[in-house]
DRENPA-3360 file (N, C-alpha, C; in nm, 2 decimals, always signed):
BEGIN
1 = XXXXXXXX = -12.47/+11.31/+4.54/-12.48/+11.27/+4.40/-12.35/+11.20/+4.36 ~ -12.34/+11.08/+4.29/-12.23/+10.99/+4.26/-12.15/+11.09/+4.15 ~ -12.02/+11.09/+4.16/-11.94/+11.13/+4.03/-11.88/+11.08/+3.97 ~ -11.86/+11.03/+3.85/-11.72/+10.92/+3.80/-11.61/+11.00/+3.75 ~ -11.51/+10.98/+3.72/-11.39/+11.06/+3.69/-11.35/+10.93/+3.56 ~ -11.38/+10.97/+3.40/-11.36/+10.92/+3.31/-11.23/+10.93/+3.25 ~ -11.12/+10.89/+3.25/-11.00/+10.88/+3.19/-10.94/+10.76/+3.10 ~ -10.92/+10.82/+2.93/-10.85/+10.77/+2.88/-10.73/+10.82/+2.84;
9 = XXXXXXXX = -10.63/+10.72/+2.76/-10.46/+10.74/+2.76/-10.42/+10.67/+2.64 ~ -10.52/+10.62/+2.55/-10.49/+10.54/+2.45/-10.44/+10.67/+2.34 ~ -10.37/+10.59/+2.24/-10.35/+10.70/+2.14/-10.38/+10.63/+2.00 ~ -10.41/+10.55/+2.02/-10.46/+10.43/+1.87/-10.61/+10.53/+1.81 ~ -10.71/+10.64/+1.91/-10.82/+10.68/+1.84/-10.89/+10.55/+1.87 ~ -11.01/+10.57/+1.71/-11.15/+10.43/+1.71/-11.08/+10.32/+1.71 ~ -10.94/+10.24/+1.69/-10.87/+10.16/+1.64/-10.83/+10.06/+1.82 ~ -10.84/+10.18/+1.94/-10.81/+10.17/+2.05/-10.94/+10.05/+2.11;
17 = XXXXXXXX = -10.88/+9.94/+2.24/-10.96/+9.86/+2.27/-10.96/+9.92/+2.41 ~ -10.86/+9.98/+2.45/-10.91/+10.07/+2.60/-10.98/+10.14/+2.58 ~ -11.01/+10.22/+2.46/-11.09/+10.36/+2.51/-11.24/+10.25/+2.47 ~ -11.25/+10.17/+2.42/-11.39/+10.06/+2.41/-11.43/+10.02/+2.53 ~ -11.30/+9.97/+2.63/-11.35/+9.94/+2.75/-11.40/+10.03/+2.83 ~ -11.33/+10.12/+2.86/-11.37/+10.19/+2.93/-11.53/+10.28/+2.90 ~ -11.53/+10.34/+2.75/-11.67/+10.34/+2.72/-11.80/+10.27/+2.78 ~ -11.80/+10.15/+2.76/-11.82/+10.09/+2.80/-11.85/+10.05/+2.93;
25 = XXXXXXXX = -11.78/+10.09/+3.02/-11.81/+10.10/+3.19/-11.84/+10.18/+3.18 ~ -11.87/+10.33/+3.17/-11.87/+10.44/+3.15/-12.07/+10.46/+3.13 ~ -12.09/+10.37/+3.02/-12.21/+10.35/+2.99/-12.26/+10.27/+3.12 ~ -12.21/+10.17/+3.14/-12.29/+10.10/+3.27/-12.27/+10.12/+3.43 ~ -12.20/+10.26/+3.43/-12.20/+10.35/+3.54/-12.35/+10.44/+3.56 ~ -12.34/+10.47/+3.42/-12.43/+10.57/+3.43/-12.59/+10.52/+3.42 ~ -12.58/+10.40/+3.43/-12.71/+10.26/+3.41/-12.73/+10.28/+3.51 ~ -12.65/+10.27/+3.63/-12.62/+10.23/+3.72/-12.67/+10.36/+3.85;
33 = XXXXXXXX = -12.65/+10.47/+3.82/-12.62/+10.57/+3.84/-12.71/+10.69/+3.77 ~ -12.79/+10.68/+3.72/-12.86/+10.78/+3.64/-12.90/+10.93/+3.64 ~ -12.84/+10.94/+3.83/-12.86/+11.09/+3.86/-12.75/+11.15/+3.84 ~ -12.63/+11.06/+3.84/-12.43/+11.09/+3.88/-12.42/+11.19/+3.75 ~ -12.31/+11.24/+3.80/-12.22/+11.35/+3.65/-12.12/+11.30/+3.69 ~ -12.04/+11.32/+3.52/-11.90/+11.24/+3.49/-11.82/+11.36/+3.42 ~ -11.72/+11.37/+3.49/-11.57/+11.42/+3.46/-11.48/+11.36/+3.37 ~ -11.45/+11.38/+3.24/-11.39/+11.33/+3.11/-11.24/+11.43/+3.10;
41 = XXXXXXXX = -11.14/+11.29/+3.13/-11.02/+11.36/+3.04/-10.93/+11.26/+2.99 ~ -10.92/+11.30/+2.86/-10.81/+11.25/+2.77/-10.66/+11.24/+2.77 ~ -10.56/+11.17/+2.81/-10.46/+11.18/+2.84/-10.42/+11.19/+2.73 ~ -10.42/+11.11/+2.63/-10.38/+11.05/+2.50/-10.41/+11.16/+2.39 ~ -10.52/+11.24/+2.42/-10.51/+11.36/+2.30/-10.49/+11.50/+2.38 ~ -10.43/+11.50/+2.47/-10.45/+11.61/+2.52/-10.36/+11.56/+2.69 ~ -10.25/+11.54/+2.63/-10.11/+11.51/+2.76/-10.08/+11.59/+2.84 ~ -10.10/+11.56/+2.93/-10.02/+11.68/+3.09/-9.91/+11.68/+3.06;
49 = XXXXXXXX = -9.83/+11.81/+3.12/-9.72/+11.85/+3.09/-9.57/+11.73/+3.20 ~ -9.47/+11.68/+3.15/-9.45/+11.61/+3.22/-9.42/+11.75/+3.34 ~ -9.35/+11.63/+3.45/-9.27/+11.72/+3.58/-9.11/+11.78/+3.55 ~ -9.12/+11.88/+3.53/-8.96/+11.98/+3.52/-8.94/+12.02/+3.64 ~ -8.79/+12.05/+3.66/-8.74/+12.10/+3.74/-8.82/+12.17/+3.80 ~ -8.93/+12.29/+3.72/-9.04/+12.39/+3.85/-9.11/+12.25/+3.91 ~ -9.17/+12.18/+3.82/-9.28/+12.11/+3.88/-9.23/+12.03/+4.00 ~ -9.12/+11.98/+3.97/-9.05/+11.89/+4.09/-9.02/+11.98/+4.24;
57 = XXXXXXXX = -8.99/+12.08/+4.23/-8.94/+12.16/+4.39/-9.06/+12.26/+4.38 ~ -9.17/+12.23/+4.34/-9.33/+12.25/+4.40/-9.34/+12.19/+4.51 ~ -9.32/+12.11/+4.45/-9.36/+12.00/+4.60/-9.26/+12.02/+4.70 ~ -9.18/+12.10/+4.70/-9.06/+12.10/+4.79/-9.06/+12.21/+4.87 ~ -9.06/+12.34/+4.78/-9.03/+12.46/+4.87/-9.22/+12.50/+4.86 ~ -9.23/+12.55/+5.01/-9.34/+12.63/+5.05/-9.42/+12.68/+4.93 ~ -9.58/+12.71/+4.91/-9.66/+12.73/+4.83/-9.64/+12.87/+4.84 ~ -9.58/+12.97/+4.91/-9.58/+13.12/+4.96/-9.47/+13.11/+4.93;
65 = XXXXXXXX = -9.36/+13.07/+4.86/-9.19/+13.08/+4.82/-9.21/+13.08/+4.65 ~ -9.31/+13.00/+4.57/-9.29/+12.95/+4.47/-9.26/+13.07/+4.35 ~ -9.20/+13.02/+4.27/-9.20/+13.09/+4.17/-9.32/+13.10/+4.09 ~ -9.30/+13.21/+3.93/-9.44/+13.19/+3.86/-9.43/+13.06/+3.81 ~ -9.33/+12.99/+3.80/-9.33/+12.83/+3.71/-9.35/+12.73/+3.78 ~ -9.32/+12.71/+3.93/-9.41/+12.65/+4.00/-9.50/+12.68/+4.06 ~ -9.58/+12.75/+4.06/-9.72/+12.80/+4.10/-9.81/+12.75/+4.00 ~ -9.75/+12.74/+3.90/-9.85/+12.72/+3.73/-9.86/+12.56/+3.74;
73 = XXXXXXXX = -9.76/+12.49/+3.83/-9.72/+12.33/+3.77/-9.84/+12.27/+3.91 ~ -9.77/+12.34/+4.03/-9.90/+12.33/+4.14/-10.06/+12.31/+4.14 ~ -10.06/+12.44/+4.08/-10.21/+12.49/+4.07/-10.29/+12.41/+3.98 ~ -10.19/+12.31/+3.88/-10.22/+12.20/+3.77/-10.25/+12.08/+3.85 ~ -10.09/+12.06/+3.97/-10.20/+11.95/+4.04/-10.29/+11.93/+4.12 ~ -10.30/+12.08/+4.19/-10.42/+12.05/+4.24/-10.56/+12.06/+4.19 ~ -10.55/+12.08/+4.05/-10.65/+12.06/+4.01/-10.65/+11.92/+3.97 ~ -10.58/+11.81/+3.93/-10.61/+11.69/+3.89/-10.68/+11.66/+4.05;
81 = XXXXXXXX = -10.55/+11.65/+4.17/-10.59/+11.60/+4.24/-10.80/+11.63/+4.28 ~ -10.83/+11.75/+4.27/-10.96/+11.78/+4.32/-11.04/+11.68/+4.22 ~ -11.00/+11.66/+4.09/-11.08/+11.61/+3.96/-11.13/+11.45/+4.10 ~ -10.99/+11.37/+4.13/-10.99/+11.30/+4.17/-11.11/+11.27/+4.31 ~ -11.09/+11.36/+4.38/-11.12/+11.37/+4.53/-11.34/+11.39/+4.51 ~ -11.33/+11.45/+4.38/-11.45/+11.48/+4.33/-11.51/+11.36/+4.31 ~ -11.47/+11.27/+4.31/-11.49/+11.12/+4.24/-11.52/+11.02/+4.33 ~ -11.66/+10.95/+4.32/-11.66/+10.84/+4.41/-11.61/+10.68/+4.32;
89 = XXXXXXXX = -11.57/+10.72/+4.17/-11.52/+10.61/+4.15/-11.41/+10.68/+4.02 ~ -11.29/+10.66/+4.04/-11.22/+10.65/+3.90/-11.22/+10.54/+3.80 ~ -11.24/+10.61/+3.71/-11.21/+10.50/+3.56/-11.11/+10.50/+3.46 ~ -10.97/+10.41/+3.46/-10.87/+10.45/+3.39/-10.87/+10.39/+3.29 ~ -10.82/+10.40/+3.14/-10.77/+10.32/+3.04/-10.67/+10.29/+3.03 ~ -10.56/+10.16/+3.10/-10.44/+10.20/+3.05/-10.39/+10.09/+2.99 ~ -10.38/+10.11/+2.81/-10.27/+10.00/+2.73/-10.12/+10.01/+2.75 ~ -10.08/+9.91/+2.72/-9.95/+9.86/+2.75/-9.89/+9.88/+2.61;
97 = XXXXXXXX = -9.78/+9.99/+2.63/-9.71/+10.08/+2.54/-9.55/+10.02/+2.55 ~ -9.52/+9.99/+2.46/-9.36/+9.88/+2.47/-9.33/+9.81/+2.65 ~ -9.40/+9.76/+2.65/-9.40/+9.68/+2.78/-9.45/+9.78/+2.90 ~ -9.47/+9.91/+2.89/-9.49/+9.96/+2.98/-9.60/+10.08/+2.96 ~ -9.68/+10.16/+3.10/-9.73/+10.23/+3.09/-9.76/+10.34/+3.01 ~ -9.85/+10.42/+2.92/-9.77/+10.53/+2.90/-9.70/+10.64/+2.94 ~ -9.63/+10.71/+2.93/-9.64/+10.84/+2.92/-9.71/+10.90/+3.03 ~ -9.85/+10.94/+2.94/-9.89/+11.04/+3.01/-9.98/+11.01/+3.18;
105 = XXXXXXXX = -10.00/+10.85/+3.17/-10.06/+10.82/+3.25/-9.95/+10.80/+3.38 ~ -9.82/+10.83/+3.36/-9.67/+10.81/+3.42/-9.71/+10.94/+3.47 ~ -9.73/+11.09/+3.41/-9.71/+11.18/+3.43/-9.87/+11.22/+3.51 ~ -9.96/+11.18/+3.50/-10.09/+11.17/+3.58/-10.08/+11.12/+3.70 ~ -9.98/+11.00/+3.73/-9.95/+10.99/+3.86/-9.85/+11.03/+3.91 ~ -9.76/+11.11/+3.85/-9.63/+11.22/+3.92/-9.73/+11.34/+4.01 ~ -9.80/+11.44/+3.88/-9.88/+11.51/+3.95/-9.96/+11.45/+4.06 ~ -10.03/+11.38/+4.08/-10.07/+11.31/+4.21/-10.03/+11.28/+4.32;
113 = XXXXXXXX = -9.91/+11.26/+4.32/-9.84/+11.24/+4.42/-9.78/+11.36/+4.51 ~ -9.88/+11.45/+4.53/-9.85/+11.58/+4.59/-9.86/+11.57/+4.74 ~ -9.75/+11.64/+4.81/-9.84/+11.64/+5.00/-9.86/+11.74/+5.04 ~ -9.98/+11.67/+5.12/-10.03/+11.80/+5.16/-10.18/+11.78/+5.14 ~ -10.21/+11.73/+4.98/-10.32/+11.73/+4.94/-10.35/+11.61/+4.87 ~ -10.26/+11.51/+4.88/-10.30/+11.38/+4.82/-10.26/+11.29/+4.92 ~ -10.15/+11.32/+4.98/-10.12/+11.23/+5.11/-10.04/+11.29/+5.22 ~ -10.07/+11.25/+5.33/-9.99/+11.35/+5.44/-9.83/+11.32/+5.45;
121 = XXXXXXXX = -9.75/+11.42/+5.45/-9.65/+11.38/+5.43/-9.56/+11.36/+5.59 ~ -9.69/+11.39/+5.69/-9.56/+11.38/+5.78/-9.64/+11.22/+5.86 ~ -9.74/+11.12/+5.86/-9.78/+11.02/+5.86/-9.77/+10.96/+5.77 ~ -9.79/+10.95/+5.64/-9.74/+10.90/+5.52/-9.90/+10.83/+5.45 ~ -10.00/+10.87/+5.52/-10.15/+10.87/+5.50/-10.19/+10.87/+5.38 ~ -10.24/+10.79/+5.33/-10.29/+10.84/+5.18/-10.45/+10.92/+5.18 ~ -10.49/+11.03/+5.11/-10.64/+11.08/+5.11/-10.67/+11.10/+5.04 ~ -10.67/+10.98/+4.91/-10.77/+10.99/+4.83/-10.80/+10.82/+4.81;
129 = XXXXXXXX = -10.80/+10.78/+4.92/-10.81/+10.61/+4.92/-10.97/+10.58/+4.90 ~ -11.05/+10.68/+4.94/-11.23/+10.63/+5.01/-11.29/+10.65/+4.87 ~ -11.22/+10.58/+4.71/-11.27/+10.59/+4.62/-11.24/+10.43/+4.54 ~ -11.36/+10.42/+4.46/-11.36/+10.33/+4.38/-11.26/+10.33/+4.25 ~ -11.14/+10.24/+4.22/-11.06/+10.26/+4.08/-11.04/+10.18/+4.02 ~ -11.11/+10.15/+3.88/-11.14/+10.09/+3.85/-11.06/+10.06/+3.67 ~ -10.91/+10.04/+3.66/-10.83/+9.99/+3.55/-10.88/+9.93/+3.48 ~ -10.86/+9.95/+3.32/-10.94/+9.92/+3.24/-10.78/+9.89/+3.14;
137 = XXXXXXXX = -10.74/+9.74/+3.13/-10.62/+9.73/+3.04/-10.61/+9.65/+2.94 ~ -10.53/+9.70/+2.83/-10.53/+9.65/+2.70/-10.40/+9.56/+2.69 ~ -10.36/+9.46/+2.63/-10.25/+9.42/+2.61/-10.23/+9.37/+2.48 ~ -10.17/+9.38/+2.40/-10.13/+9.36/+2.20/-10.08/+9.20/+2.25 ~ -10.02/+9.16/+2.34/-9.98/+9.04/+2.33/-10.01/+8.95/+2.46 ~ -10.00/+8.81/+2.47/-9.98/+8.79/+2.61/-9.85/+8.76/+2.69 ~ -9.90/+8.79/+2.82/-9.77/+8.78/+2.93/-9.84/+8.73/+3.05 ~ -9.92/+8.63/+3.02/-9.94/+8.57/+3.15/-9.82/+8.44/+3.19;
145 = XXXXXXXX = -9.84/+8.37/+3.31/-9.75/+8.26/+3.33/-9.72/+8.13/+3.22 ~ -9.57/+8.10/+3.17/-9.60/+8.00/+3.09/-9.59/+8.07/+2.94 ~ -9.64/+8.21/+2.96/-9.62/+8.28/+2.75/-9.48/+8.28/+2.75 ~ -9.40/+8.29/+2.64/-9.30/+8.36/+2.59/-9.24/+8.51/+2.65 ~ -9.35/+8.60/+2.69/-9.36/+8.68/+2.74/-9.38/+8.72/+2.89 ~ -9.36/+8.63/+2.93/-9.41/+8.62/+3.08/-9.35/+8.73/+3.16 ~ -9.39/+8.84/+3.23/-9.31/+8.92/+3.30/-9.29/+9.06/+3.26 ~ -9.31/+9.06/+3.11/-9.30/+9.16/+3.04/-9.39/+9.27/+3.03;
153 = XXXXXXXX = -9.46/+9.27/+3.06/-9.57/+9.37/+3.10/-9.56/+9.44/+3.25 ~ -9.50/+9.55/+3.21/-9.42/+9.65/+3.38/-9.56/+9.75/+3.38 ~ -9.67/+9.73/+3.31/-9.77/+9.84/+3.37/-9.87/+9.83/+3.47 ~ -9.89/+9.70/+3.44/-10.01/+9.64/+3.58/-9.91/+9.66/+3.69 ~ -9.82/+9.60/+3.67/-9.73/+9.60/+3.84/-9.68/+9.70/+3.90 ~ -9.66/+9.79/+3.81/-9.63/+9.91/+3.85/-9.72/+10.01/+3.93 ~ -9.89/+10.03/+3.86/-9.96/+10.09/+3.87/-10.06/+10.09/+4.04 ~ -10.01/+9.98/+4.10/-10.01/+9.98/+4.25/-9.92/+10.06/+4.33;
161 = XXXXXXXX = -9.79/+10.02/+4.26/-9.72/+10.09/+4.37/-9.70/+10.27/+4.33 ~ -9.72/+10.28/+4.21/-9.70/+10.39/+4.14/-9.82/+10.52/+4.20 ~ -9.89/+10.47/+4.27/-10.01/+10.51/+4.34/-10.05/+10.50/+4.45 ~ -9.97/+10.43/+4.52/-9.98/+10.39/+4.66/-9.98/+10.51/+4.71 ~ -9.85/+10.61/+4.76/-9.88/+10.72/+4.87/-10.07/+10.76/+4.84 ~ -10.15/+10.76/+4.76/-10.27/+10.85/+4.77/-10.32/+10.74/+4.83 ~ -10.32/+10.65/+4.86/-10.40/+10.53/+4.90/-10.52/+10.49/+4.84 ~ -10.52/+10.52/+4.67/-10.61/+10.44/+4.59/-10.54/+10.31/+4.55;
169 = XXXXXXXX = -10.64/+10.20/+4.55/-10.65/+10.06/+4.53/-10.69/+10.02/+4.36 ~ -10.60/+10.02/+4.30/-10.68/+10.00/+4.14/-10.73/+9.86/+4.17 ~ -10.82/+9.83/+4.11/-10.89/+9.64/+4.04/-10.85/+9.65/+3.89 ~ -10.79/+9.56/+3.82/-10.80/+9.56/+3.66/-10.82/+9.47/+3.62 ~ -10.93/+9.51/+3.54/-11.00/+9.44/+3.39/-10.91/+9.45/+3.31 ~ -10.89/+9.33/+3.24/-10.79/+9.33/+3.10/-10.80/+9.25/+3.02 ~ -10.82/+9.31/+2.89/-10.81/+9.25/+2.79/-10.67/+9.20/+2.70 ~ -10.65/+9.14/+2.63/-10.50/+9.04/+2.62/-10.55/+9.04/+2.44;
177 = XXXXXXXX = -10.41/+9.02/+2.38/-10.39/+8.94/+2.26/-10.47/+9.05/+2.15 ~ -10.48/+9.16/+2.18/-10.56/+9.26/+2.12/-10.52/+9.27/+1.93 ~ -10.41/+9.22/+1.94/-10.30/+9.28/+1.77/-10.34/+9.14/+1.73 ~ -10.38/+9.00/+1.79/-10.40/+8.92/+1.68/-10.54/+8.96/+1.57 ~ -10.63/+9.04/+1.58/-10.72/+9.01/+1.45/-10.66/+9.08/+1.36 ~ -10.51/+9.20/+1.40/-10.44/+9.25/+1.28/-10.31/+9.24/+1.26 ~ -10.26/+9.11/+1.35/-10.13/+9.14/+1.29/-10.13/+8.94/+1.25 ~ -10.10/+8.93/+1.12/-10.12/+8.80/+1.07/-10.04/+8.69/+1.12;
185 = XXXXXXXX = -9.95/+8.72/+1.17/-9.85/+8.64/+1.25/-9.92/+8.55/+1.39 ~ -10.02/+8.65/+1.41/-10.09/+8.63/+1.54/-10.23/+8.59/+1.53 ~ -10.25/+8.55/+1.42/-10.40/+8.51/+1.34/-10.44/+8.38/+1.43 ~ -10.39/+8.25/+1.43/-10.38/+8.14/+1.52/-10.44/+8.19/+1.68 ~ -10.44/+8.33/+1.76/-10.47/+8.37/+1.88/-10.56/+8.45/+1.86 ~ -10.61/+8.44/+1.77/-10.75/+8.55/+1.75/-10.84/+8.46/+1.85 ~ -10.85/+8.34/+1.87/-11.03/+8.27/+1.96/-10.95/+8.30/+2.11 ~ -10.81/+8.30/+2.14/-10.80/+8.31/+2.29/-10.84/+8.49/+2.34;
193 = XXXXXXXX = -10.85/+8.55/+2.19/-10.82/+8.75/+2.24/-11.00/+8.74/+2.23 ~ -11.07/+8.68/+2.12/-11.19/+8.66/+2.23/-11.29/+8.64/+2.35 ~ -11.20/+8.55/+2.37/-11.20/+8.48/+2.49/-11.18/+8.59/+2.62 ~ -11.03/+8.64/+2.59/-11.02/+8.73/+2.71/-11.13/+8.87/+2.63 ~ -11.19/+8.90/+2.53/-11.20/+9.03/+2.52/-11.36/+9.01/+2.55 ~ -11.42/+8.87/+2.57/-11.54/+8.87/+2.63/-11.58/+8.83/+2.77 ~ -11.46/+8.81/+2.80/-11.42/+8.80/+2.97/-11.39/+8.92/+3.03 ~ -11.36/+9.00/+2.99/-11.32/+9.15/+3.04/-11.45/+9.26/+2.99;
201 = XXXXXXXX = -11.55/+9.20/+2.92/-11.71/+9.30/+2.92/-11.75/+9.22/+3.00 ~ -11.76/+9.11/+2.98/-11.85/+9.06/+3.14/-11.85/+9.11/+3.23 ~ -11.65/+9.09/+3.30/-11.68/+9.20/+3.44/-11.72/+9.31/+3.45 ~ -11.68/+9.41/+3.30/-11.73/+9.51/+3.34/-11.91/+9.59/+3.32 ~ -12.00/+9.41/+3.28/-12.12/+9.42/+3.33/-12.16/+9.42/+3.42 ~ -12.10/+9.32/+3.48/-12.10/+9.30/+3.65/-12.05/+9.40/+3.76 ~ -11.97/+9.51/+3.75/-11.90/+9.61/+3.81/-12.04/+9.65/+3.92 ~ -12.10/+9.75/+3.85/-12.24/+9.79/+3.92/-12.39/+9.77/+3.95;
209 = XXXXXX = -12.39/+9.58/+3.90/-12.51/+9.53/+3.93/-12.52/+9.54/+4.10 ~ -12.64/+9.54/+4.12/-12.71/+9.52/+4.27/-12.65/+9.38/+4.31 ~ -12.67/+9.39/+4.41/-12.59/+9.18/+4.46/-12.74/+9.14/+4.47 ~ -12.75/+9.03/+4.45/-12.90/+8.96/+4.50/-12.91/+8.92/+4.57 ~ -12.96/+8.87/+4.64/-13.04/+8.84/+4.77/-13.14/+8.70/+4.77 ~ -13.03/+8.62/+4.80/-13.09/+8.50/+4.79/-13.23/+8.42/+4.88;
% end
């Protein structure tokens, strides 16, 4: 039976255009999928604890050494990690929060990055690669080649290598220019935030159609 692993990270609430996208896939997973069960977690209302000193020499000293404060930080990631492993496709939301990722989705891939159980640490193997991930991203402004902005957006680029040891592959859908229908300065870019914001439901109509067969 197919599983999805539902994750959002927005903190905007109904006002948010990631938690829409990914809704949104989410719905056409389950089109898609009609026997699958889906795993929901909110980064954005309900944040993992960052990594402290316990959480960090978890990963270091032996699981039979650990203290009660790393045993508690552990036992946290291996439960994300399993959330993950449980999953034939992940679904992330992630907006771009002063040029960069948030927070908590920073600290979602700290805990991930465990060995042993996310990647072998003495081949450097990633084992949670044989899954579908499927980024779902928001941007208030643009930073493609040629904007004002160009470059300034550190979360797409990050979020490859920030994930690499597990050997998942994110794809991202992105939506751009999200603050022009509210911020009046940006009113003039409201037809291009259409543009991308109905270029980024398409693909994610297209995600789980059947291919045809010509």
């Amino acid at each position: 039976m197919s599983h999805l692993l539902h994750i959002d990270s927005s903190i905007r609430g109904e006002q948010s255009v990631s938690r829409r996208l990914t809704a949104r896939a989410a719905a056409a997973w389950r089109a898609a999928h009609p026997d699958g069960t889906v795993t929901y977690r909110d980064l954005g209302r309900e944040p993992l604890p960052h990594l402290d000193e316990a959480g960090g020499l978890a990963r270091i000293v032996p699981v039979d050494q650990h203290t009660p404060e790393q045993r508690a930080s552990w036992e946290l990631t291996e439960r994300l990690v399993a959330e993950v492993k449980r999953a034939d496709t992940v679904l992330l939301g992630l907006p771009l929060y002063n040029y960069g990722a948030p927070s908590s989705v920073k600290t979602w891939v700290d805990h991930l990055i465990a060995p042993g159980i996310a990647y072998d640490p003495e081949t450097g193997t990633g084992l949670l690669g044989d899954r579908e991930f499927i980024v779902l991203t928001s941007r208030g402004g643009g930073y493609g080649a040629g904007t004002p902005r160009e470059g300034w957006d550190h979360a797409e680029p990050w979020l490859p290598h920030g994930i690499s040891q597990t050997g998942m592959e994110p794809r991202f859908i992105t939506a751009e220019l999200t603050l022009a229908p509210v911020v009046p300065a940006m009113a003039e870019l409201i037809p291009l935030h259409e543009q991308s914001l109905a270029a980024a439901e398409r693909a994610i109509d297209e995600l789980w159609v059947p291919a045809r067969v010509g």
